[in-house]
One Martini backbone bead per residue (centre of mass of N, CA, C, O) as a GRO file, in nm:
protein
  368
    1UNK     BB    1  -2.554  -1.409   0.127
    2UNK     BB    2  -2.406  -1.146  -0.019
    3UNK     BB    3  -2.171  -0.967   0.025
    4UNK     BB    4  -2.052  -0.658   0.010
    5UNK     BB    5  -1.893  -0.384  -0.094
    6UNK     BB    6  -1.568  -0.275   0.043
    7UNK     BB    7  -1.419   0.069  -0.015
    8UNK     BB    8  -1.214   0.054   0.187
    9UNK     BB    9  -0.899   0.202   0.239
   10UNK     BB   10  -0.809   0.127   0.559
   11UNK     BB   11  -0.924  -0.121   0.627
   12UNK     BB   12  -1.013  -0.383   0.411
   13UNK     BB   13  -1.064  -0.566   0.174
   14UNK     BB   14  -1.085  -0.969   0.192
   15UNK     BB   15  -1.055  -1.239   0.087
   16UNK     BB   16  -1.293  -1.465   0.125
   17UNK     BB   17  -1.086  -1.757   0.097
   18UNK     BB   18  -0.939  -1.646   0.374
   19UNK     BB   19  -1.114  -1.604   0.563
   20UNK     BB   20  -1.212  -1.885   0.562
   21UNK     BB   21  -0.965  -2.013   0.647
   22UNK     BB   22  -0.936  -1.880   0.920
   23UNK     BB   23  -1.222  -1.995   1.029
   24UNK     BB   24  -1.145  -2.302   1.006
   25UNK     BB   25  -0.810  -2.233   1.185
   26UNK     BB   26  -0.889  -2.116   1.477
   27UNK     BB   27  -0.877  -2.374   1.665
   28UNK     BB   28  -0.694  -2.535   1.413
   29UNK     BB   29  -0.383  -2.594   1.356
   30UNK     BB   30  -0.322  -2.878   1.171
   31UNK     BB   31  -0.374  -3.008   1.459
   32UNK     BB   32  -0.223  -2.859   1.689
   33UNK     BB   33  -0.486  -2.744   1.890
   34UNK     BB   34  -0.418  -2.443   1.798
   35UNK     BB   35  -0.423  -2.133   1.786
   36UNK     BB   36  -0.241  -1.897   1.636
   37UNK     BB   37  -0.311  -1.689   1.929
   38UNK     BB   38  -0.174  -1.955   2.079
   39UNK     BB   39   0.145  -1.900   1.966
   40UNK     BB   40   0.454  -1.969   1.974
   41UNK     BB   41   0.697  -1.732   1.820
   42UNK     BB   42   0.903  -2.024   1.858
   43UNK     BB   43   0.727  -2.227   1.727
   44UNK     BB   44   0.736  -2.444   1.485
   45UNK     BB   45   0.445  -2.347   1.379
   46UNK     BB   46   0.541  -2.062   1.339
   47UNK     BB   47   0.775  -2.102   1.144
   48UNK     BB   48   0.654  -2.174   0.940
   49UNK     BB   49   0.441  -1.966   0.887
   50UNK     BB   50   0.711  -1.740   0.819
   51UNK     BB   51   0.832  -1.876   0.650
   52UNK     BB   52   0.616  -1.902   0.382
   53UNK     BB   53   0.584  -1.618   0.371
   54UNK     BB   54   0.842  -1.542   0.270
   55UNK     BB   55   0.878  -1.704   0.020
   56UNK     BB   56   0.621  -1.612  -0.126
   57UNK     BB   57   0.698  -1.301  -0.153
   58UNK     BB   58   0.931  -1.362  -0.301
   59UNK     BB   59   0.780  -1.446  -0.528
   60UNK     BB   60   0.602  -1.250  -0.595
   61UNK     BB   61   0.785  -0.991  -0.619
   62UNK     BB   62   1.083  -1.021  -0.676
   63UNK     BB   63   1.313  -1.100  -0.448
   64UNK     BB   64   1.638  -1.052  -0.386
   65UNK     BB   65   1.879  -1.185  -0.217
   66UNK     BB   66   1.982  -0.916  -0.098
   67UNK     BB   67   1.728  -0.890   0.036
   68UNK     BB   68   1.520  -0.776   0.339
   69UNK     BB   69   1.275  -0.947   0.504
   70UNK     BB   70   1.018  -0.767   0.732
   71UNK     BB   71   0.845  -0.815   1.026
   72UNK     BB   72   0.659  -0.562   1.166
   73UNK     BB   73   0.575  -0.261   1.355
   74UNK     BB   74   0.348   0.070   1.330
   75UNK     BB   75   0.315   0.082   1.017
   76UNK     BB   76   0.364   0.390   0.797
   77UNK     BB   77   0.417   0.567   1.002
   78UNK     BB   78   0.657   0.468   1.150
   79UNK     BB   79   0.842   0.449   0.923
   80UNK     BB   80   0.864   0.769   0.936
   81UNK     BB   81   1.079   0.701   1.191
   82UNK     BB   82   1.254   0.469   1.121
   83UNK     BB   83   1.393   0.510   0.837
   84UNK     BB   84   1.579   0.732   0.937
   85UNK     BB   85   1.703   0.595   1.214
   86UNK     BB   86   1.845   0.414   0.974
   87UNK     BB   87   1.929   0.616   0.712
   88UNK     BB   88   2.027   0.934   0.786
   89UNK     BB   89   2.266   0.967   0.997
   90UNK     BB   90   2.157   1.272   1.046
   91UNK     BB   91   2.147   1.398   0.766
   92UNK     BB   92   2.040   1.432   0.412
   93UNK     BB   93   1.695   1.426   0.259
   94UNK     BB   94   1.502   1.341  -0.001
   95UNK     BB   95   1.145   1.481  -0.124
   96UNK     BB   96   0.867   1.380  -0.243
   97UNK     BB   97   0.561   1.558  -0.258
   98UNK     BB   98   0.216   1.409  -0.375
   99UNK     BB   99   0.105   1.424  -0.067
  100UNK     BB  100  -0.038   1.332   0.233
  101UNK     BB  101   0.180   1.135   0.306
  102UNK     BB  102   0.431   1.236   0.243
  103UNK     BB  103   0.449   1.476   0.425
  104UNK     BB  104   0.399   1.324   0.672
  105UNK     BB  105   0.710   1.203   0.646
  106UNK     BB  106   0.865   1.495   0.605
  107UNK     BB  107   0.814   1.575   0.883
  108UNK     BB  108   0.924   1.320   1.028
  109UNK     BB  109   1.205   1.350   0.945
  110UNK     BB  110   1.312   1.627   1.053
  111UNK     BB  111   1.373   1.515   1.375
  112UNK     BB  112   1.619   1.371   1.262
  113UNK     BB  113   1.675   1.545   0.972
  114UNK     BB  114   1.762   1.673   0.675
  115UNK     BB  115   1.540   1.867   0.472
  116UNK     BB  116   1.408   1.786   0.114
  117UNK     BB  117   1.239   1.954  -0.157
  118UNK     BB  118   1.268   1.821  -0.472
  119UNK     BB  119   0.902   1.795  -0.535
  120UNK     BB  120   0.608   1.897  -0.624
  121UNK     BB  121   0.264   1.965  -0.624
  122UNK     BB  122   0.045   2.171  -0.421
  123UNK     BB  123  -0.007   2.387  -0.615
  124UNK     BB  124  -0.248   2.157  -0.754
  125UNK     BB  125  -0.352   1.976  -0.550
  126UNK     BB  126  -0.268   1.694  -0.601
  127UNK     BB  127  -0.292   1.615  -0.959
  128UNK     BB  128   0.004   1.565  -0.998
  129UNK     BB  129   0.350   1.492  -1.169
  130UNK     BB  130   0.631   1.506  -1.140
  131UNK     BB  131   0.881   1.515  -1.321
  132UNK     BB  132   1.161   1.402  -1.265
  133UNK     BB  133   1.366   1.614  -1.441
  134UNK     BB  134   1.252   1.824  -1.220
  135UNK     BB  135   1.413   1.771  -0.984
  136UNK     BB  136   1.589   1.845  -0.676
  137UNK     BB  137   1.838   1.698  -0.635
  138UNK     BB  138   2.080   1.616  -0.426
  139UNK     BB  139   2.440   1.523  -0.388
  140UNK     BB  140   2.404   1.480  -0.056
  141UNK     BB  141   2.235   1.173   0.007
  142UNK     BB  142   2.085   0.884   0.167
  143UNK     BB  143   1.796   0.954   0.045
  144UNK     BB  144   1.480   0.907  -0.123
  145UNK     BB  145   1.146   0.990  -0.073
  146UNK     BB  146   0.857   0.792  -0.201
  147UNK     BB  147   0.513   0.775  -0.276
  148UNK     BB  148   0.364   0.562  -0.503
  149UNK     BB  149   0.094   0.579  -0.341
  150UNK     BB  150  -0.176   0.799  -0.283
  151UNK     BB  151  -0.462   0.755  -0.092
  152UNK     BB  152  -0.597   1.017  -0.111
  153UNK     BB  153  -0.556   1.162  -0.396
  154UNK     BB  154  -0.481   0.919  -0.623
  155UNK     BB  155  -0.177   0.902  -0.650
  156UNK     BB  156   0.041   0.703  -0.925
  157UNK     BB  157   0.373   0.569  -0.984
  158UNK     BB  158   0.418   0.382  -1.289
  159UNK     BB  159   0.713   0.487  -1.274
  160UNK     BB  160   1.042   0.447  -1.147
  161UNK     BB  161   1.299   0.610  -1.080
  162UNK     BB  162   1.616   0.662  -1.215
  163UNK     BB  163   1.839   0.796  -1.015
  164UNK     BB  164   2.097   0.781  -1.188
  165UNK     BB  165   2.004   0.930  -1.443
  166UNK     BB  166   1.932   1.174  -1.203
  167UNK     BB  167   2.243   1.173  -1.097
  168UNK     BB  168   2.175   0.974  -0.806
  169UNK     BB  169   2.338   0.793  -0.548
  170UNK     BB  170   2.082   0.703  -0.397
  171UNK     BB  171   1.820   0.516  -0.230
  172UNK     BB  172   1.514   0.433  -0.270
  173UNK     BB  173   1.226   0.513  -0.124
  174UNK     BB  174   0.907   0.338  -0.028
  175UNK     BB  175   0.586   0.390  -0.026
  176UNK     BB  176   0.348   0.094  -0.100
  177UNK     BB  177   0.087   0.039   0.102
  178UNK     BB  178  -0.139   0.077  -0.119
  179UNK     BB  179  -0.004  -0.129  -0.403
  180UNK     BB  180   0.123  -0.382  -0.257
  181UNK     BB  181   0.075  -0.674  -0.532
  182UNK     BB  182  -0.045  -0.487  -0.796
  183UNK     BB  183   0.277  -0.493  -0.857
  184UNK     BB  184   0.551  -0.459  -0.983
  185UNK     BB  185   0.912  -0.453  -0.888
  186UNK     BB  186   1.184  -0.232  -0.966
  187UNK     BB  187   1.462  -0.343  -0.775
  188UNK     BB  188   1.695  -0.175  -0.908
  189UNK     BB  189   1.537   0.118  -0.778
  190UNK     BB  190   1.570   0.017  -0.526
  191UNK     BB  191   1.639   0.016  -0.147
  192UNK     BB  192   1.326   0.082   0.005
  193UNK     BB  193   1.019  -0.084   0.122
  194UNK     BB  194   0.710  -0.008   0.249
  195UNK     BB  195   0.417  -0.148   0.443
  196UNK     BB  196   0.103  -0.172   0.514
  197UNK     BB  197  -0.123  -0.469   0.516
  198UNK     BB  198  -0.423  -0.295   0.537
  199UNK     BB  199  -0.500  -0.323   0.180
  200UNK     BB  200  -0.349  -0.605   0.001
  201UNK     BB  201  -0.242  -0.838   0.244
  202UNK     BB  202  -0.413  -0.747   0.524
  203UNK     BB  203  -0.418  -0.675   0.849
  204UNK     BB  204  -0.373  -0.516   1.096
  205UNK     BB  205  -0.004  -0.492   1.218
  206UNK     BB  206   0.174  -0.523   0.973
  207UNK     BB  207   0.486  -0.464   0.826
  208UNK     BB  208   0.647  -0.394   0.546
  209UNK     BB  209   0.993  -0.495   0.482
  210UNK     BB  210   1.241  -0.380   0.225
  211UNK     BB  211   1.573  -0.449   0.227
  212UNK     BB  212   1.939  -0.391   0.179
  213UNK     BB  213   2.176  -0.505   0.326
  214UNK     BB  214   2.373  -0.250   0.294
  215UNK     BB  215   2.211  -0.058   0.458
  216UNK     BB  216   2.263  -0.214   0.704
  217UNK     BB  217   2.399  -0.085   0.974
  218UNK     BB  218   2.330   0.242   1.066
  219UNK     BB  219   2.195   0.356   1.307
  220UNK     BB  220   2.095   0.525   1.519
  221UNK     BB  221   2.153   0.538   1.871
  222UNK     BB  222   1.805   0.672   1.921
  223UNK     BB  223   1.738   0.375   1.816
  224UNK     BB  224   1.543   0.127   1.858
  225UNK     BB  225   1.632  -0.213   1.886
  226UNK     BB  226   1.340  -0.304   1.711
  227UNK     BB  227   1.401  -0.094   1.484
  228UNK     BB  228   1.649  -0.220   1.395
  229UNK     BB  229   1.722  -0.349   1.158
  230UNK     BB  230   1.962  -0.537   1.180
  231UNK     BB  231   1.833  -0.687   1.417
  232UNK     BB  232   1.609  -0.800   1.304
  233UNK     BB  233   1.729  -0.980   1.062
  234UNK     BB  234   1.911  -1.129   1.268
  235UNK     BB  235   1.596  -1.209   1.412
  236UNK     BB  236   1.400  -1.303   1.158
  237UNK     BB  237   1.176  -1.068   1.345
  238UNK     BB  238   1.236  -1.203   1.638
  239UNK     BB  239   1.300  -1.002   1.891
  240UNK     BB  240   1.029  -0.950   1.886
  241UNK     BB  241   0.672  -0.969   1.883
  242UNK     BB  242   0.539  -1.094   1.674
  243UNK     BB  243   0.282  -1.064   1.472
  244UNK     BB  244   0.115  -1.340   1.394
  245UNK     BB  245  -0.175  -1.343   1.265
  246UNK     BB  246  -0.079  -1.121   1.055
  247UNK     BB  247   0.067  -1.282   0.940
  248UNK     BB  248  -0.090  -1.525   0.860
  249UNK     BB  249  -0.294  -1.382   0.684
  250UNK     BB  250  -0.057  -1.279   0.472
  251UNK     BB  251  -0.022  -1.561   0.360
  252UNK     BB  252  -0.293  -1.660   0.278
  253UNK     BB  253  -0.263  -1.397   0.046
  254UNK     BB  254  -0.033  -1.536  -0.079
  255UNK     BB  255  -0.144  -1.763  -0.172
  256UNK     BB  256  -0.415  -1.642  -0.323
  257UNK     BB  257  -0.236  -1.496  -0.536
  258UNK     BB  258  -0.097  -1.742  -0.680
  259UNK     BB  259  -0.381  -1.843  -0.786
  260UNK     BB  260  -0.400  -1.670  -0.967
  261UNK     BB  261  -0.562  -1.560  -1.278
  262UNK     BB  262  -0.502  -1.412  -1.606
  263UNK     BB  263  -0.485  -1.460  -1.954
  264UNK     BB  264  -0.237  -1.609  -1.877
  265UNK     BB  265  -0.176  -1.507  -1.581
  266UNK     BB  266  -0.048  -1.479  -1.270
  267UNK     BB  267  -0.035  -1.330  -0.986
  268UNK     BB  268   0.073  -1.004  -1.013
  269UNK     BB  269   0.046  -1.054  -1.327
  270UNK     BB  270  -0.255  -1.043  -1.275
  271UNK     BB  271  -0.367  -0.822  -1.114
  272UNK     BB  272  -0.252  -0.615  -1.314
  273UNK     BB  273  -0.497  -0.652  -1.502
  274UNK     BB  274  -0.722  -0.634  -1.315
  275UNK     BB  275  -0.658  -0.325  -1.223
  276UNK     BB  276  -0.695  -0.234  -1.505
  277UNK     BB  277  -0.958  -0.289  -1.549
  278UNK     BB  278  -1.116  -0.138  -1.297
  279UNK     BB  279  -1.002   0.147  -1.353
  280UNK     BB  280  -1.126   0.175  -1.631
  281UNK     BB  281  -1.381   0.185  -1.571
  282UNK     BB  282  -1.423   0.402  -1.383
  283UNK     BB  283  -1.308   0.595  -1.478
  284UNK     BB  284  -1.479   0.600  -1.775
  285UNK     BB  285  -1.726   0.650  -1.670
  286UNK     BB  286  -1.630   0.948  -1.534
  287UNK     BB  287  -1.532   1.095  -1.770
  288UNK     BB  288  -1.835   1.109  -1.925
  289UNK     BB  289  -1.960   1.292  -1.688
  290UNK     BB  290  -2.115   1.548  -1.577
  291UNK     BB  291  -2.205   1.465  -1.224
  292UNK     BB  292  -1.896   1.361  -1.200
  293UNK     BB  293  -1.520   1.379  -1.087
  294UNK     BB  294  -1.204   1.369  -1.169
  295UNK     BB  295  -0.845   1.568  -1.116
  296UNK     BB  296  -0.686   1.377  -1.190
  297UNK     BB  297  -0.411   1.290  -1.411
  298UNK     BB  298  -0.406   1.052  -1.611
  299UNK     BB  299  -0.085   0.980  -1.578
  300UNK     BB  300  -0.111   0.925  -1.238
  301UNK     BB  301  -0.368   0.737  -1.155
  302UNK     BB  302  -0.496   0.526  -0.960
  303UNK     BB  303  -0.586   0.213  -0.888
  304UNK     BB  304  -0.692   0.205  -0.604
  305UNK     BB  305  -0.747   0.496  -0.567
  306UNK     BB  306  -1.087   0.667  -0.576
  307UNK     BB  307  -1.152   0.965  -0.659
  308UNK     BB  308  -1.464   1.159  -0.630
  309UNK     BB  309  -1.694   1.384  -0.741
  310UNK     BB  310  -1.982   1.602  -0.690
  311UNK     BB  311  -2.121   1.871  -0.845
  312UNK     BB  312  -2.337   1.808  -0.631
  313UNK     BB  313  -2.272   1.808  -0.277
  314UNK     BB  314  -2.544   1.800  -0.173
  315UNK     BB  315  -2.584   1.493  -0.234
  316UNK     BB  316  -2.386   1.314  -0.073
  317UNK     BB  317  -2.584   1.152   0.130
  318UNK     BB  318  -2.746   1.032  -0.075
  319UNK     BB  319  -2.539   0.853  -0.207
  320UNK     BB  320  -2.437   0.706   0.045
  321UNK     BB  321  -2.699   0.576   0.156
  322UNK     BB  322  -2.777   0.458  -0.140
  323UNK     BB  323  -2.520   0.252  -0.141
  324UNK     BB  324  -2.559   0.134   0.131
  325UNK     BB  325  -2.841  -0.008   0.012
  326UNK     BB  326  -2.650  -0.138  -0.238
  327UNK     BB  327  -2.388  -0.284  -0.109
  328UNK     BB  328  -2.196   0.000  -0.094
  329UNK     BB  329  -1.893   0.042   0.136
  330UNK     BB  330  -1.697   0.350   0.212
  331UNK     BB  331  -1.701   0.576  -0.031
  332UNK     BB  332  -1.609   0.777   0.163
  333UNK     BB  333  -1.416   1.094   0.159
  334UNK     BB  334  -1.182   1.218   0.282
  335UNK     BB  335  -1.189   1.472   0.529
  336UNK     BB  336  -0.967   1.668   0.376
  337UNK     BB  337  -1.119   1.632   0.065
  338UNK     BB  338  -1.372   1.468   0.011
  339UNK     BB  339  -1.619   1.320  -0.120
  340UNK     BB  340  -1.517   1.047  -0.286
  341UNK     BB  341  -1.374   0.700  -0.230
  342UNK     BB  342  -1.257   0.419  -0.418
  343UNK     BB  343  -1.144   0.133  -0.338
  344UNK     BB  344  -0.955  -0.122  -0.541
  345UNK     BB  345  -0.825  -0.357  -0.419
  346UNK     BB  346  -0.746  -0.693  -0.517
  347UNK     BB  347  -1.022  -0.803  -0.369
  348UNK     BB  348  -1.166  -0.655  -0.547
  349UNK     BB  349  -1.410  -0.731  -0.773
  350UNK     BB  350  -1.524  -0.644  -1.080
  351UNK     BB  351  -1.817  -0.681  -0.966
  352UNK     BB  352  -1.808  -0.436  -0.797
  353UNK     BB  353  -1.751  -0.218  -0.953
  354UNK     BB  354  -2.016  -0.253  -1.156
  355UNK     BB  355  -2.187  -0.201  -0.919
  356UNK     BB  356  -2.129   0.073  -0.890
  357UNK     BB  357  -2.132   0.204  -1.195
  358UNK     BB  358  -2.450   0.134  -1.172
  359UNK     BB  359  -2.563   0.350  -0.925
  360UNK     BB  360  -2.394   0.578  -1.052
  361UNK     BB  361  -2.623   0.586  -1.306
  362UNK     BB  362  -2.878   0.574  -1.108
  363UNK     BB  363  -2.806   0.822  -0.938
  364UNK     BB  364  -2.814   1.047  -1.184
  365UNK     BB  365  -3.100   1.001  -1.319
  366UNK     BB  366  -3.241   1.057  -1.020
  367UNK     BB  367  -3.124   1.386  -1.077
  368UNK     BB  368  -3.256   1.487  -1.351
   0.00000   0.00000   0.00000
């Protein structure tokens, strides 16, 4: 029987040759005799497979040599307290404000430094982005921080901006747990980027940090020693006991992105073929629709998650049993914004699009 297609924000659906090969090596990987979540995270198997995912990653993300992969826990919520008691020396950071994950970035790093929102969408409910030339960047900060996809409101920052260019010289920090491996990143222009990996590397629990070496060595007094970078880097992810099983899960999807084609594409130029198919599918049935709206303004829209709304919203839970029924699962959107939400990360195949895009067309006759 064909499994349902998975529409959850996170955690995610993951690709089925993963799921598949790690409940082949549950009880013994590779002849070892133990599980993955039976292994010493010090013993030569378990190191085996950190070195080859951080291998992997670099070769898919295209990480230059300076820069330092770590492995870490407490997904991208701690991060936004972890970022500044690493980064901001206790002094002024500027915030790009796009929707709800960078807010709450911006709250919670007011605890440790001083808070500047350099440009803000509020005022039009999050469905625009502001242009960078209209930044107010401040002459002199510590960092920028960006979420360059905003999973709740479905804006996505399709190029990063050049820091340089818009007259600062601080770092520019990204936020990119919802969008990271859909495409490629232009390190030139980042100096660290952060993200859980529930969304398109793997299950819950590993996080992932890419930093500049120069940045590390600066953390505050009262930053944990688990959490100051510097300390991770020089002890290869493990000062303490990394996620071991989600290392390994996300190394298996870091090998299934390698084996990605598309068009005569690799990798993660892959995916980004495929992921601008899927979303002009979607998107394109919704603009046509007199039924469904999505808000977000054309040249923002996320690739990975999309929200729309029906125009009748006494509708939605007919809509949403009736998905359910259709095997389209986890439609429902945030409960803060409401209405319907597809993620349609990585792993999410054309097919599944298809699926929804025929049941939404379908289920907008059965209103008519």
């Amino acid at each position: 029987m064909a499994r349902p297609y998975n529409f959850s924000a996170g955690p995610a659906a993951m690709p089925t040759e993963v799921l598949q090969q790690a409940a082949a090596e549950m009880l013994d990987w590779h002849g070892s005799g133990m599980s993955v979540m039976e292994m010493s995270h010090r013993g030569l198997e378990f190191g085996t497979i950190l070195e080859a995912a951080e291998q992997d990653l670099r070769e898919l993300l295209a990480v230059p040599a300076h820069f330092r992969v770590l492995f870490m826990q407490g997904g991208g919520l701690a991060e936004n307290a972890i970022v500044p008691l690493n980064l901001s020396r206790g002094e002024a950071v500027d915030f790009v404000v796009t929707g709800s994950w960078s807010q709450k970035s911006l709250k919670e790093a007011s605890r440790y430094c001083q808070v500047h929102t350099a440009a803000s969408n509020a005022s039009d409910g999050h469905t625009t982005l502001p242009d960078p030339a209209t930044w107010q960047l401040s002459r002199q900060v510590q960092y920028v921080h960006l979420c360059s996809n905003e999973t709740i409101n479905g804006i996505e920052v399709h190029e990063l901006p050049d820091l340089k260019a818009l007259g600062s010289d601080a770092p520019l920090v990204i936020d990119f747990s919802s969008h990271v491996a859909s495409r490629s990143v232009d390190w030139s222009r980042v100096g660290l980027a952060f993200g859980g990996a529930q969304k398109n590397l793997g299950p819950a629990g590993l996080t992932l940090v890419v930093v500049r070496e120069d940045l590390l060595g600066h953390a505050l007094k009262a930053c944990p020693s688990a959490f100051d970078y510097k300390t991770v880097a020089e002890n290869s992810s493990m000062y303490n006991t990394p996620p071991t099983f989600a290392i390994y899960m996300a190394g298996l999807t870091f090998q299934w992105l390698k084996r990605q084609t598309e068009a005569g594409l690799t990798g993660v130029a892959a995916m980004e073929a495929r992921n601008i198919a899927k979303a002009e599918l979607l998107y394109g049935f919704i603009d046509q629709s007199a039924f469904y709206v999505n808000k977000v303004a054309a040249n923002c829209r996320s690739r990975m998650n999309i929200p729309f709304f029906l125009r009748n919203e006494s509708l939605n839970q007919a809509f949403l049993t009736g998905a359910k029924a259709a095997g389209l699962l986890q439609l429902k959107g945030h409960k803060s914004v409401g209405g319907m939400r597809a993620s349609i990360y990585n792993a999410m195949p054309i097919e599944g699009v298809q699926a929804l895009v025929a049941y939404m067309r379908d289920f907008e006759k059965t209103q008519a």
